[in-house]
C-alpha positions in Angstrom: -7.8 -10.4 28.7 -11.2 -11.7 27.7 -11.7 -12.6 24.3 -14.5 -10.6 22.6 -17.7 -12.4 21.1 -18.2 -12.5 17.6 -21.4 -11.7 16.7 -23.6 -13.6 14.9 -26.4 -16.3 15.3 -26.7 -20.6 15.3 -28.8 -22.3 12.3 -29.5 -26.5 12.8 -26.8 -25.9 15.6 -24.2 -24.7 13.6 -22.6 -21.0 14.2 -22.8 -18.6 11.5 -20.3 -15.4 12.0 -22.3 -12.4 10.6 -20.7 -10.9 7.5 -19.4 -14.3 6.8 -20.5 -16.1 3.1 -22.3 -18.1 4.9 -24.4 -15.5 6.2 -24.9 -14.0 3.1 -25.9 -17.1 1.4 -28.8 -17.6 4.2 -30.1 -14.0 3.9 -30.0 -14.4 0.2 -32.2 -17.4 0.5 -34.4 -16.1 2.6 -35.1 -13.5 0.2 -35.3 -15.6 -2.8 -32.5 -14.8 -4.3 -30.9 -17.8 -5.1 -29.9 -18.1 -8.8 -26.1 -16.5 -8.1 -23.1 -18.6 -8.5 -19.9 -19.2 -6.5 -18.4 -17.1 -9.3 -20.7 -14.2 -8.6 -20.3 -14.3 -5.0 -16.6 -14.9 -4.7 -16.6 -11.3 -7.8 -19.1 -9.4 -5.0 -16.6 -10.3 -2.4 -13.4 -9.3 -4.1 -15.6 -6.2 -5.5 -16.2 -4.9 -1.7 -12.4 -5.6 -0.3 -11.4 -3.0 -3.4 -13.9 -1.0 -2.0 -12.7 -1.0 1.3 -9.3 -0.4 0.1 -10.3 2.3 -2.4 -12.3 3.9 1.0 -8.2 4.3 2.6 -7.8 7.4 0.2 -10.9 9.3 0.4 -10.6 12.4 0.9 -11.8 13.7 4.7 -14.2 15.8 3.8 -16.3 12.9 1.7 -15.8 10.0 4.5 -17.1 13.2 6.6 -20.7 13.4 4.4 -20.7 9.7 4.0 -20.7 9.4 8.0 -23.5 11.8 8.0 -25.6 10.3 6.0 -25.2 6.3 6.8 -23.9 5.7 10.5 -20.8 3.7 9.7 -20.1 1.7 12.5 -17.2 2.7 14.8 -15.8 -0.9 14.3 -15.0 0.0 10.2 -14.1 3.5 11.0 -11.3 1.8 13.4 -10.7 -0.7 11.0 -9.0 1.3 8.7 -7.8 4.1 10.6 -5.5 0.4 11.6 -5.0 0.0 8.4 -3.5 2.9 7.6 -0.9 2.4 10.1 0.5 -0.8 9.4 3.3 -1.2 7.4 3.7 -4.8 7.5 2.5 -6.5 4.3 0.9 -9.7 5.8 -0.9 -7.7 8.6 -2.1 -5.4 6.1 -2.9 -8.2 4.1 -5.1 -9.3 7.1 -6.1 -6.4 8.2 -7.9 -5.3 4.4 -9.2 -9.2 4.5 -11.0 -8.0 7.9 -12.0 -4.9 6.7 -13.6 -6.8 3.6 -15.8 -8.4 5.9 -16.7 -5.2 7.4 -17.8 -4.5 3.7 -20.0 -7.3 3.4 -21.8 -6.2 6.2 -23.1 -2.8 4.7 -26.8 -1.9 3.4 -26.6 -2.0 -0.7 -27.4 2.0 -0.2 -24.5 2.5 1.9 -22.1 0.7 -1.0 -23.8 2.8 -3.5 -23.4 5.7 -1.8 -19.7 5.1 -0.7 -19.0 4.3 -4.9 -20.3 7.4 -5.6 -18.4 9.1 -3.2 -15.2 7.7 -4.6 -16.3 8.2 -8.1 -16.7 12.2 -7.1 -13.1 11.8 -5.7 -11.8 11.0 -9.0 -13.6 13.4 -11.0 -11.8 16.9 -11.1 -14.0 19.7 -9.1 -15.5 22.4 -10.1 -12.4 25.0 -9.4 -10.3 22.7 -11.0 -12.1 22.6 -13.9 -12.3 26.4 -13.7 -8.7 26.7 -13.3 -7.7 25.0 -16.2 -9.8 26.3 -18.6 -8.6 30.4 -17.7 -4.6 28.8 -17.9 -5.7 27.3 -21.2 -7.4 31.1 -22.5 -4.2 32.6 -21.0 -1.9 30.2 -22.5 -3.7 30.9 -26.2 -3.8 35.0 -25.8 0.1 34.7 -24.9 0.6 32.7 -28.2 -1.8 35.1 -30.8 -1.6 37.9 -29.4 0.9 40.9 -29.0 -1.1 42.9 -26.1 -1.3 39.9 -24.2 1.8 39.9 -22.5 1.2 43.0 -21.1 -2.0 42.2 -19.8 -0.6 39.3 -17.9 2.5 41.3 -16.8 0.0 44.1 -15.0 -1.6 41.0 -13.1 1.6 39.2 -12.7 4.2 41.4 -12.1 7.0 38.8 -11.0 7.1 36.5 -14.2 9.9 36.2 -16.0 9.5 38.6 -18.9 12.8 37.8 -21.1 11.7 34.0 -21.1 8.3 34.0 -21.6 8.7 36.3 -24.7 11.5 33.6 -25.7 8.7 31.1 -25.6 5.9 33.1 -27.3 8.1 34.0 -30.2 9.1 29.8 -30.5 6.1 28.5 -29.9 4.8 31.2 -32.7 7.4 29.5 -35.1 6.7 25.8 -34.3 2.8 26.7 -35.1 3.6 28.4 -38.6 5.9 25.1 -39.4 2.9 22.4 -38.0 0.7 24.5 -40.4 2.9 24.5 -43.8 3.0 20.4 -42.4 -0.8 19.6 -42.0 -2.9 17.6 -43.9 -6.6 18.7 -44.2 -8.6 17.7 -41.2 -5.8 16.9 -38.9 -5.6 18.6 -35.6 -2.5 21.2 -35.0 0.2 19.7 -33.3 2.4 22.2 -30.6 5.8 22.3 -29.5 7.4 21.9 -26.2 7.3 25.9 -25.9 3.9 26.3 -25.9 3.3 23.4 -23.4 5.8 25.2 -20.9 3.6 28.0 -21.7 0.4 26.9 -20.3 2.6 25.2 -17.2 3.9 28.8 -16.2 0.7 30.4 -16.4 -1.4 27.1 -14.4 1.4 27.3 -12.0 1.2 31.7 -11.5 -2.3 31.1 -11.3 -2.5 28.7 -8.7 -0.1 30.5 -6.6 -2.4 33.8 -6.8 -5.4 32.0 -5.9 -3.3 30.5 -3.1 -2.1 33.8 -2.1 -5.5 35.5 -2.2 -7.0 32.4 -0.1 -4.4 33.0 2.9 -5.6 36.7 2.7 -8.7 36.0 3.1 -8.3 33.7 6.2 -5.9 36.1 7.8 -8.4 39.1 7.4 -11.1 36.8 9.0 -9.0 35.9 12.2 -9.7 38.5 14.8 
């Protein structure tokens, strides 16, 4: 099987591999940037194998946009779709080393954009956000007031009454003892009760908004 060309270009009669340091150093030059070290260099380098490994868990939907916006070439794309399926640790080892090179490669916009992208990944969304703030309201209604339970009962048929009222009424006595406890200015500490409160609730609310999503997509099937 023929062995496939690298590609790159000769300077003074001497190959230079595109991607390679070598080739960075030259384009570098060229555009006057010259005053980085070794040290700075070899920190990019390490900097945009991360990168390339970090780009292994982002999520579909943001390599999706990425691709749309910057035309990633076929040969990273396949580069870590490889990655992902080796197991091996020294081929892996290779393989991310390769894929580093692929990095190198990239405009500065595309790296920008690709940290951003991971950056978003990490950040919690919008729903998320949402979500957690209406299980932290619910959890703090349960706790202060009496009517509460019953409003979350006529939404929420299926929870378990007897323990959830067990809860409320301990995690109502571990509040009156952290307050007969604290010291002017310091924040109110809670007990494991009301901490297994706000997990029931998070975890009824995220299976309702589950439910309600399957709804929707079966209504919409024809």
């Amino acid at each position: 099987m023929p062995r496939k060309s690298q590609r790159g270009y000769y300077v003074r009669g001497h190959f230079v591999a595109e991607g390679s340091e070598l080739d960075l150093e030259l384009k570098r030059e060229a555009k006057g940037d010259t005053d980085r070290s070794k040290t700075d260099l070899k920190r990019e380098s390490e900097h945009l194998q991360k990168l390339g490994e970090a780009l292994l868990t982002l999520r579909n939907d943001l390599m999706a946009r990425l691709r749309e916006r910057h035309e990633l070439s076929d040969k990273l794309i396949d580069a870590l779709a490889e990655a992902r399926r080796i197991t091996n640790f020294e081929g892996r080892r290779r393989q991310m080393q390769f894929i580093g090179k692929l990095m190198r490669t990239l405009d500065p916009q595309v790296i920008t954009d690709i940290e951003a992208a991971l950056e978003e990944q990490r950040k919690p969304s919008a729903r998320e956000t949402l979500a957690l703030h209406q299980a932290e309201q619910w959890r703090d209604r349960l706790v202060q007031e009496d009517t509460a339970l019953t409003d979350w009962l006529d939404t929420h048929p299926e929870a378990d009454v007897q323990h959830l009222r067990t809860l409320i009424r301990q995690a109502r006595k571990d509040a009156q003892a952290s307050a007969t406890q604290e010291r002017p200015g310091e924040a109110q500490r809670h007990g494991r009760a009301y901490r297994e409160i706000f997990q029931i609730v998070r975890t009824a609310l995220a299976e309702r908004e589950a439910g309600d999503n399957d709804d929707t997509g079966k209504e919409a099937t024809p």
